[in-house]
ZATOR-837921 format. One record per atom (N, C-alpha, C): chain; atom name; z, x, y. Coordinates in steps of 0.2 Angstrom, whole numbers. Example, Ala and Ser with C-alpha at 12.3 -4.5 7.8 and 13.67 -1.06 7.14 Angstrom:
REC,chain,atom,pz,px,py
REC,A,N,39,66,-28
REC,A,CA,39,62,-22
REC,A,C,39,66,-16
REC,A,N,35,64,-11
REC,A,CA,36,68,-5
REC,A,C,39,64,0
END
This chain:
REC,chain,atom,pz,px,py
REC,A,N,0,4,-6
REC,A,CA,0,0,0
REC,A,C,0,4,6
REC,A,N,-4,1,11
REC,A,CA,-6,6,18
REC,A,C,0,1,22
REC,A,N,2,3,27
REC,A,CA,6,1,34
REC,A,C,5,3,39
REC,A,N,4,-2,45
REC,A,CA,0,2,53
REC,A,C,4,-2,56
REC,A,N,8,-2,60
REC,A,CA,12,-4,65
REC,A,C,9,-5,72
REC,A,N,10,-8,76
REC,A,CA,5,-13,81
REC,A,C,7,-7,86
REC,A,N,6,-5,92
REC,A,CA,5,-1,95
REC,A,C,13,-4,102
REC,A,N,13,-9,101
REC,A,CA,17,-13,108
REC,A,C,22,-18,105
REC,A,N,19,-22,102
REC,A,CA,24,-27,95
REC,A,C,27,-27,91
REC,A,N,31,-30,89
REC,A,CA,36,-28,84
REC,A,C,32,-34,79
REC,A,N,26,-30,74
REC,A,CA,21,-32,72
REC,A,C,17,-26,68
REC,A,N,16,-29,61
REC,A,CA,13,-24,56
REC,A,C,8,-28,52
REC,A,N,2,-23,51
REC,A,CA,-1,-24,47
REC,A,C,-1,-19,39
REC,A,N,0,-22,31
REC,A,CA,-1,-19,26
REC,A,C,-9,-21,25
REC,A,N,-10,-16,18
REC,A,CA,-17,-15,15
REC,A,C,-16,-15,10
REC,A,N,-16,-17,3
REC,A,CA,-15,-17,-3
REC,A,C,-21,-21,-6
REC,A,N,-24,-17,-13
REC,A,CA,-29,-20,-16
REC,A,C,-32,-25,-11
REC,A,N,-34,-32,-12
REC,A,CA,-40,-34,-10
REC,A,C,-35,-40,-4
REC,A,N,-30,-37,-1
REC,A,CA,-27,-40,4
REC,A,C,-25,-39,9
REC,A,N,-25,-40,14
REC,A,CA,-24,-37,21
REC,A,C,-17,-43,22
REC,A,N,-11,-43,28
REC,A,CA,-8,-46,26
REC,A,C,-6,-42,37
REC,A,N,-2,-48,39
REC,A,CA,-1,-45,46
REC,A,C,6,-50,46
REC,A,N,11,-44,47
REC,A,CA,17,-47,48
REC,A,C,19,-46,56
REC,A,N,28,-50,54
REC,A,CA,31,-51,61
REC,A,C,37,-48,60
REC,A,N,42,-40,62
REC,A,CA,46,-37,62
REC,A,C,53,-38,66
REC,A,N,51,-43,70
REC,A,CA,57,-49,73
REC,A,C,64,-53,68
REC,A,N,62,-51,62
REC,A,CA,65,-55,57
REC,A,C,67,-51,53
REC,A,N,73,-53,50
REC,A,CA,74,-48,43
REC,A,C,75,-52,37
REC,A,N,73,-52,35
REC,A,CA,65,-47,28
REC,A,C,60,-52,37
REC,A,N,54,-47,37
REC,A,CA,49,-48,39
REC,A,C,45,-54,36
REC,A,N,42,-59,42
REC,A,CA,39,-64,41
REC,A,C,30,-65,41
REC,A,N,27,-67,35
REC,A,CA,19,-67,37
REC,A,C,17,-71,42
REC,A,N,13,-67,46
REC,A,CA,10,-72,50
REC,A,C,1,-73,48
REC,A,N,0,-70,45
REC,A,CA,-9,-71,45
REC,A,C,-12,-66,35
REC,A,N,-14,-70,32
REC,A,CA,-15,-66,28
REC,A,C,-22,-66,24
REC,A,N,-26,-62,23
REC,A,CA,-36,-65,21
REC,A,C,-36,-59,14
REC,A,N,-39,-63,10
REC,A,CA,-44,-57,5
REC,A,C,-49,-52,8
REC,A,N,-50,-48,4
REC,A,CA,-55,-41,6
REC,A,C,-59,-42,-2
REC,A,N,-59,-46,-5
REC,A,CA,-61,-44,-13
REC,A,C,-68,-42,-11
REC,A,N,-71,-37,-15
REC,A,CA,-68,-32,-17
REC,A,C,-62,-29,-14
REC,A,N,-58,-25,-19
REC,A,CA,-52,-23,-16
REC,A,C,-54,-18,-12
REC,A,N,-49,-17,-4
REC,A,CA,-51,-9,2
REC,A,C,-50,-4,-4
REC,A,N,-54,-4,-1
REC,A,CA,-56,6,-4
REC,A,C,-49,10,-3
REC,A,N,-45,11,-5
REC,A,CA,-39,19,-5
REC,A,C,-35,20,-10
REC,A,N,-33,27,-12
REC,A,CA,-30,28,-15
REC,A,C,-28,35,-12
REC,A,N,-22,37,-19
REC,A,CA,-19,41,-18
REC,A,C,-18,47,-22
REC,A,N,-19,53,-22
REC,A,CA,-20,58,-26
REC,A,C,-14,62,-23
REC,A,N,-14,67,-31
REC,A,CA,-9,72,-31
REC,A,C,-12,80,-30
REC,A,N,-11,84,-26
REC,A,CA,-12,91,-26
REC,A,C,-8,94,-32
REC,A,N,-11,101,-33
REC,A,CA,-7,106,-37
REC,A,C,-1,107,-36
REC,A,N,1,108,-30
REC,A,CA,8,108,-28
REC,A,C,16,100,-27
REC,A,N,11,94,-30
REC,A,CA,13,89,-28
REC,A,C,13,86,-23
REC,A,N,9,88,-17
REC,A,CA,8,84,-11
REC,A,C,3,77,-13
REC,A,N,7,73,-9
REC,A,CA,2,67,-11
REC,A,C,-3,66,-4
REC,A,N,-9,65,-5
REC,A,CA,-15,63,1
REC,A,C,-16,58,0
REC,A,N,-17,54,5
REC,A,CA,-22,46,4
REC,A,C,-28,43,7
REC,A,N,-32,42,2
REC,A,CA,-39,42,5
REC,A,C,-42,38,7
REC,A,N,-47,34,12
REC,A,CA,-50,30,14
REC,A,C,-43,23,16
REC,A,N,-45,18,20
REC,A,CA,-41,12,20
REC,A,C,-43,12,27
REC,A,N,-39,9,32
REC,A,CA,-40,6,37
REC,A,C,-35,10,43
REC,A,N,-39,10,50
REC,A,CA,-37,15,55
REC,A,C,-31,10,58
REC,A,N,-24,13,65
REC,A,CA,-22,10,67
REC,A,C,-27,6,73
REC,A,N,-23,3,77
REC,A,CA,-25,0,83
REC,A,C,-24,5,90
REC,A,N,-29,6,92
REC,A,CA,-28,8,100
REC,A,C,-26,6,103
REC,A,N,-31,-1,105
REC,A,CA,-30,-4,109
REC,A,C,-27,-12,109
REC,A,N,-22,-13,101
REC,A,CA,-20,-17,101
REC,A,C,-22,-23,101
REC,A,N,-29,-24,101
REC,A,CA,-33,-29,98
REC,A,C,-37,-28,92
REC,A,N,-40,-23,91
REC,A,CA,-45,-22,85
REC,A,C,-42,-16,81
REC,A,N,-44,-17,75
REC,A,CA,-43,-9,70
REC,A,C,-48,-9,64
REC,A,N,-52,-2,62
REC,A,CA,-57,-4,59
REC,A,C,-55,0,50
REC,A,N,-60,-3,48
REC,A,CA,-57,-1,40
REC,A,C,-64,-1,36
REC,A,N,-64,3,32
REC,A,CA,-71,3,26
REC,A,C,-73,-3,23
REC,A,N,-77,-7,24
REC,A,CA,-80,-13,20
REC,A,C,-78,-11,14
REC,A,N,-73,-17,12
REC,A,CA,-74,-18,2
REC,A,C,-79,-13,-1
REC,A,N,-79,-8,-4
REC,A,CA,-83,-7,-9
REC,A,C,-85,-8,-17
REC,A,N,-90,-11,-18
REC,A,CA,-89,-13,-26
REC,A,C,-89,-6,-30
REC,A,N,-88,-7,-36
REC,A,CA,-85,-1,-41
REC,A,C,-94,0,-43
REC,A,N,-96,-3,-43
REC,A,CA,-102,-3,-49
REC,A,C,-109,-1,-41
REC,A,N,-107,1,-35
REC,A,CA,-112,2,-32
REC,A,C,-115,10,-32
REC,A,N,-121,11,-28
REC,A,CA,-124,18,-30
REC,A,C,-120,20,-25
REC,A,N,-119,27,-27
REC,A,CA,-111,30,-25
REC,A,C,-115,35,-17
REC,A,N,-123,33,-16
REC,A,CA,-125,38,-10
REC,A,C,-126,31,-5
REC,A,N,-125,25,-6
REC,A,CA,-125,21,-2
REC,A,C,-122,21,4
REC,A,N,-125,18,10
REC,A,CA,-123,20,18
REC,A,C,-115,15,18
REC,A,N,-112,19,21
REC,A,CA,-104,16,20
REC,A,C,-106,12,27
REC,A,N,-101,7,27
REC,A,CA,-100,-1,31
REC,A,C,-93,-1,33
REC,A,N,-92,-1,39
REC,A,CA,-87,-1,45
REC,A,C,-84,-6,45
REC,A,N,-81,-11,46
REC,A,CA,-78,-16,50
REC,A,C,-73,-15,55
REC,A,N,-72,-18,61
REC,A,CA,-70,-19,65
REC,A,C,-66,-25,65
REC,A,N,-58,-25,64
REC,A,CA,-55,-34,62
REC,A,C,-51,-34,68
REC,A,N,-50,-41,70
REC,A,CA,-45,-43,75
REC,A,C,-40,-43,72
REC,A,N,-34,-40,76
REC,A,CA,-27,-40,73
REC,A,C,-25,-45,74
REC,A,N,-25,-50,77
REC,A,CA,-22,-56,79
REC,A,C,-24,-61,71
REC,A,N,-31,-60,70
REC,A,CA,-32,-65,64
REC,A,C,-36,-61,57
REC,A,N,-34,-58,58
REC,A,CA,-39,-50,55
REC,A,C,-47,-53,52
REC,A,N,-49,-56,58
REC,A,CA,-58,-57,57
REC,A,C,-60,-52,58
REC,A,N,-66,-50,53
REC,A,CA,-72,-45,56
REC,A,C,-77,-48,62
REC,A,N,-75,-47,66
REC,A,CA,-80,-51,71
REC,A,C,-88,-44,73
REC,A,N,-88,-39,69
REC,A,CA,-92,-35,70
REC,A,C,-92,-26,64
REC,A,N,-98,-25,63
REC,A,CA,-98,-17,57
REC,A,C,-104,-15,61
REC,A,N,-101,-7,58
REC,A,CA,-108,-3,59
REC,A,C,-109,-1,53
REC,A,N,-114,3,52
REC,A,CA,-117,5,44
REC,A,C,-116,12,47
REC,A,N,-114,19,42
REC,A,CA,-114,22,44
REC,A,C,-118,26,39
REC,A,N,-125,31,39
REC,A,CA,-130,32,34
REC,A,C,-125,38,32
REC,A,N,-130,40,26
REC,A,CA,-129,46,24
REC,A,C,-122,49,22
REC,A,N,-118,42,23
REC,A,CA,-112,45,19
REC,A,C,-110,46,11
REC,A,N,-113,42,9
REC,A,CA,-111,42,1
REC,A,C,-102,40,1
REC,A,N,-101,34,1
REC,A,CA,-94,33,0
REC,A,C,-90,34,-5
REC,A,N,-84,35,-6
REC,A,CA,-80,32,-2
REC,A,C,-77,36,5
REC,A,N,-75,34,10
REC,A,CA,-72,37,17
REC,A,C,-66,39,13
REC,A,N,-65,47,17
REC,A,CA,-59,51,12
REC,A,C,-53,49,16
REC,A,N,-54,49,25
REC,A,CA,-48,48,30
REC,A,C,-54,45,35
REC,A,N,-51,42,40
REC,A,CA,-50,39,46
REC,A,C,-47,38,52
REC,A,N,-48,39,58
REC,A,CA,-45,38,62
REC,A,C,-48,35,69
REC,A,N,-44,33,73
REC,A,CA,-47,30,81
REC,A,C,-43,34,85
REC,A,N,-46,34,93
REC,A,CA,-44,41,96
REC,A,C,-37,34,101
REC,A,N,-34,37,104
REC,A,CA,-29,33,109
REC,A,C,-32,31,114
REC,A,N,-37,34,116
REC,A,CA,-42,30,120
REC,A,C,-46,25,121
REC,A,N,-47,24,114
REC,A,CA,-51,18,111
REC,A,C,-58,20,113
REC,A,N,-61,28,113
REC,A,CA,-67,28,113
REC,A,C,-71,32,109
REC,A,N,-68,34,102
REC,A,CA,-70,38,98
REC,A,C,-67,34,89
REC,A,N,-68,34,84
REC,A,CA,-69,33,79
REC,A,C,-71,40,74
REC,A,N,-65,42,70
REC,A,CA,-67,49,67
REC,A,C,-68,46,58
REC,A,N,-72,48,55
REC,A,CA,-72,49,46
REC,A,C,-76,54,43
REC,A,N,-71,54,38
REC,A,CA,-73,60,32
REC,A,C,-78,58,25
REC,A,N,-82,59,23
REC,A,CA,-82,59,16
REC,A,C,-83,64,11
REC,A,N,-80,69,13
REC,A,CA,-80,76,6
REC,A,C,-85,80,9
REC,A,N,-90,76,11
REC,A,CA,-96,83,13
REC,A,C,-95,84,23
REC,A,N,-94,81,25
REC,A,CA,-97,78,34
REC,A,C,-89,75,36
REC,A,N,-91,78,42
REC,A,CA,-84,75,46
REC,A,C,-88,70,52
REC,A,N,-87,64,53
REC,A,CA,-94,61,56
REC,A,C,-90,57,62
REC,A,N,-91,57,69
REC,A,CA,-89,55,78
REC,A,C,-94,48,77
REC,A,N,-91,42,78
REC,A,CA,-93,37,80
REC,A,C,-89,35,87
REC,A,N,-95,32,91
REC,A,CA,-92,28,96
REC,A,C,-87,22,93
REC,A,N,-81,21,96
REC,A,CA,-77,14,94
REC,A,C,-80,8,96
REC,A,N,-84,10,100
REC,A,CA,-86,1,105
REC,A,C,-93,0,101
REC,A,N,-97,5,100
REC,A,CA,-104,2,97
REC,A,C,-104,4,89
REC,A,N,-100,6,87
REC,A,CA,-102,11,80
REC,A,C,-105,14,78
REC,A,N,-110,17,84
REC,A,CA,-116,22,85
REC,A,C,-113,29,82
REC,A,N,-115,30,78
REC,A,CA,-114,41,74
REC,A,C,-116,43,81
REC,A,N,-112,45,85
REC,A,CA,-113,52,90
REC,A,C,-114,58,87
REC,A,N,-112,60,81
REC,A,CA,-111,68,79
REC,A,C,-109,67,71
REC,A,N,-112,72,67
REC,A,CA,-111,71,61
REC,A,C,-111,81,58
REC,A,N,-107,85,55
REC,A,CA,-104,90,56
REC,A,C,-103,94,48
REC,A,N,-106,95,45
REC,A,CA,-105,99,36
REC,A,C,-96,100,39
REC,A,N,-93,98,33
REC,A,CA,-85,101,33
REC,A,C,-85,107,28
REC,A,N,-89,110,28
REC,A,CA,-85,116,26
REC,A,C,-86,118,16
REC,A,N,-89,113,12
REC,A,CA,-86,112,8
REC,A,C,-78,109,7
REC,A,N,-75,109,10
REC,A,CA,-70,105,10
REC,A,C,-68,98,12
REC,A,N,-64,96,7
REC,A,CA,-62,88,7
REC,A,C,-57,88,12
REC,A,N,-57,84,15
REC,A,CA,-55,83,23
REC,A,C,-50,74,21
REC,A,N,-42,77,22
REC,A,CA,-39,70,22
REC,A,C,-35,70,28
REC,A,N,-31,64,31
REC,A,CA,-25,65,36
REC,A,C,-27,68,42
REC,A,N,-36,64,45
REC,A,CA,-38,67,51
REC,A,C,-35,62,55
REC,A,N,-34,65,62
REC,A,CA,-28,63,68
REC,A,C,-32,67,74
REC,A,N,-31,60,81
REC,A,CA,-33,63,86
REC,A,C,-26,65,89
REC,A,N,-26,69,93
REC,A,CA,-22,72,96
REC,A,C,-18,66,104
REC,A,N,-14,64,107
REC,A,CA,-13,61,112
REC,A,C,-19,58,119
REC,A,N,-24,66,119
REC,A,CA,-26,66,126
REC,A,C,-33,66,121
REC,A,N,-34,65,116
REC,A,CA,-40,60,112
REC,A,C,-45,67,112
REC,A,N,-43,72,113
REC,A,CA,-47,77,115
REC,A,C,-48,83,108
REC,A,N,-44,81,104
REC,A,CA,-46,86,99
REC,A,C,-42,83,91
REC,A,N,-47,83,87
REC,A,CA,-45,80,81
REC,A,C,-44,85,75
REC,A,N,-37,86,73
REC,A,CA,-36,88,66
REC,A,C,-35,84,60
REC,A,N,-36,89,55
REC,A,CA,-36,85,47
REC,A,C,-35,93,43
REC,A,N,-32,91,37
REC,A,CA,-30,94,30
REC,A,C,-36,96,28
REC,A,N,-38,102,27
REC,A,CA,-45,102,22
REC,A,C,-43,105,14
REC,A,N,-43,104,11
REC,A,CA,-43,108,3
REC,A,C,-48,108,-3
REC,A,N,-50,110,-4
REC,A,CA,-52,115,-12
REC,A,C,-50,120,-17
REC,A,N,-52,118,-23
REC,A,CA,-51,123,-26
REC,A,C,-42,125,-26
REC,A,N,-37,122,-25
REC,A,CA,-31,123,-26
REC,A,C,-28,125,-20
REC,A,N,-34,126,-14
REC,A,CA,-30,129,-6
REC,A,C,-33,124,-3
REC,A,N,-28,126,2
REC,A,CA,-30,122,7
REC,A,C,-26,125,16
REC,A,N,-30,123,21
REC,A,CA,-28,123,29
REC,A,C,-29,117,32
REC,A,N,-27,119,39
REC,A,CA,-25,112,44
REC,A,C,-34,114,47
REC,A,N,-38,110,49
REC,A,CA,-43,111,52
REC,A,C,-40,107,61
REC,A,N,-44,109,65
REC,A,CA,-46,106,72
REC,A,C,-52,107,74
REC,A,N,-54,102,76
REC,A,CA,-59,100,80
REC,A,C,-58,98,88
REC,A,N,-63,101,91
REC,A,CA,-62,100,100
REC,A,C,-69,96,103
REC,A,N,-67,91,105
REC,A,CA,-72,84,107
REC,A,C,-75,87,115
REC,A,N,-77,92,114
REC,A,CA,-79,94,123
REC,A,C,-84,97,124
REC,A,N,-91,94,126
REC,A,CA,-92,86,124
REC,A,C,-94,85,118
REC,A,N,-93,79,117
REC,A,CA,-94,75,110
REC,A,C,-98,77,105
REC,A,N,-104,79,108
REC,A,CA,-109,79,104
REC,A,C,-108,86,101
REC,A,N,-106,89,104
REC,A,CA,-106,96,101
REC,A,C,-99,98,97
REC,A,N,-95,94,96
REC,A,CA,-91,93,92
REC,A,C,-89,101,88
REC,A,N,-88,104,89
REC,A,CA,-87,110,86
REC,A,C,-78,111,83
REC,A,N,-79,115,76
REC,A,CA,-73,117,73
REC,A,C,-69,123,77
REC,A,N,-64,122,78
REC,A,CA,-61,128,81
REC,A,C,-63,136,76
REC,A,N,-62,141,77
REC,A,CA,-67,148,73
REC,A,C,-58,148,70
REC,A,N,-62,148,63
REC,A,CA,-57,150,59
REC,A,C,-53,156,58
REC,A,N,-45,158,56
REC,A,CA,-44,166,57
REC,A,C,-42,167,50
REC,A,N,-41,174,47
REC,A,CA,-42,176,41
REC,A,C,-34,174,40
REC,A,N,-31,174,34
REC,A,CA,-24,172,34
REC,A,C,-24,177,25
END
């Protein structure tokens, strides 16, 4: 189960299997207010590292802006695995999708995602590509080879200016950063020998 907490209210939204569910945090035990199927079940899970770290992959971003949060369209199990991954954008208020982008060339599933604090950026991974989408059109601005490495627990920084993420293979792993300045050129900070 995923948990995102409303940015301003004392209001939560979970993700489990094929249910989105938006509660109210004013009450003890917490009260449902809004709750819709996703069937197929949202795409995420959870995986163990070598060392016993758990990473969680794919599921649904927080809210920026406190009105909308976007998450990976259902995926069926039985689809072709290079198929262009499908965006949603849902109201927190009633969790309707009232709009998706298609995003090409990913081959799903989305490993991580995230939305910047300014509500004007949209980051995801899927194992090859770390890929910048606008948050208001869900137009790909920048799409970027990660390295060979799988990329989970990306995060914008405060000033929406630089986003880092966990990259690992192969049984290692480091913190990547990337610096949004400008957008399009989106570059990885140069790596140092360690």
């Amino acid at each position: 189960m995923l948990l995102y907490l409303h940015p301003t209210r004392r209001e939560a939204i979970t993700a489990s299997g094929t249910t989105l569910i938006r509660w109210s945090l004013t009450t003890n035990p917490a009260t449902m207010l809004t709750q819709v199927s996703t069937a197929p079940a949202i795409f995420f899970e959870h995986l163990y590292d070598p060392g016993g770290r758990m990473h969680t992959f794919g599921g649904i971003t927080r809210t920026p802006d406190g009105e909308f949060f976007a998450l990976q369209q259902p995926w069926p199990l039985d689809s072709h695995p290079h198929s262009p991954c499908v965006i949603e954008w849902r109201r927190w208020d009633n969790l309707s999708p009232p709009r998706t982008a298609t995003v090409p060339n990913t081959g799903c599933p989305i490993r991580s995602m995230d939305c910047s604090l300014d509500s004007r950026w949209l980051v995801l991974d899927n194992d090859e590509h770390i890929f910048l989408l606008d948050w208001h059109s869900g137009e790909v601005i920048s799409r970027h080879f990660a390295g060979g490495y799988a990329t989970s627990g990306l995060a914008f920084d405060p000033t929406s200016t630089f986003v880092a993420g966990l990259s690992f293979a192969d049984g290692g792993g480091c913190l990547k950063l990337w610096r949004l300045d400008p957008a399009e050129r989106f570059v990885a900070r140069p790596a140092r020998e360690e």
